[in-house]
N, C-alpha and C positions, 0 to 999 in steps of 0.2 A: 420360814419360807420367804419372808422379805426380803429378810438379811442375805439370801440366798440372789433374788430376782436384783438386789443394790448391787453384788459383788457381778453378778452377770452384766448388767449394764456399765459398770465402772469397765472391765476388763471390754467391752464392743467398744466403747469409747479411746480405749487404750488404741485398739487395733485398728479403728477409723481415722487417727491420726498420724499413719503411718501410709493411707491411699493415697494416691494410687501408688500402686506396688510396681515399680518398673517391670520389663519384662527381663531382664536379667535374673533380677531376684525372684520372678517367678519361675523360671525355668531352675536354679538350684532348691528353691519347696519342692517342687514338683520332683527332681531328683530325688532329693532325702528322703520324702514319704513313700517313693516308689522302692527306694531300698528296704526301708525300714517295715514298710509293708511287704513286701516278700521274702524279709526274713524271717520275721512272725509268722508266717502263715508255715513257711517251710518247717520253723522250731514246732509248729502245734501238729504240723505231720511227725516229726520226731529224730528230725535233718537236725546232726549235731555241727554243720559250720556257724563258723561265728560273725558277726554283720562283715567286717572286713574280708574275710575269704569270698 
């Protein structure tokens, strides 16, 4: 469980050195996960397109 809470902390530390996040680069996360979340959801209804379609 340490060795778990070290790795979680090293990786926030990763990510906080990269704030503030412009808002460019926020607006394509926010792209990709909206893609990538909508296709997931469509595959677990049984929607055979693929992320690019």
């Amino acid at each position: 469980m340490k060795n778990l809470l070290k790795k979680i902390d090293l990786l926030k530390t990763k990510i906080d050195e990269h704030k503030p996040i412009d808002s460019h680069m926020v607006k394509q996360l926010r792209e990709y996960f909206r893609i990538g979340m909508t296709y997931s959801s469509n595959a677990l209804e049984g929607n055979s397109l693929t992320e690019t379609e």
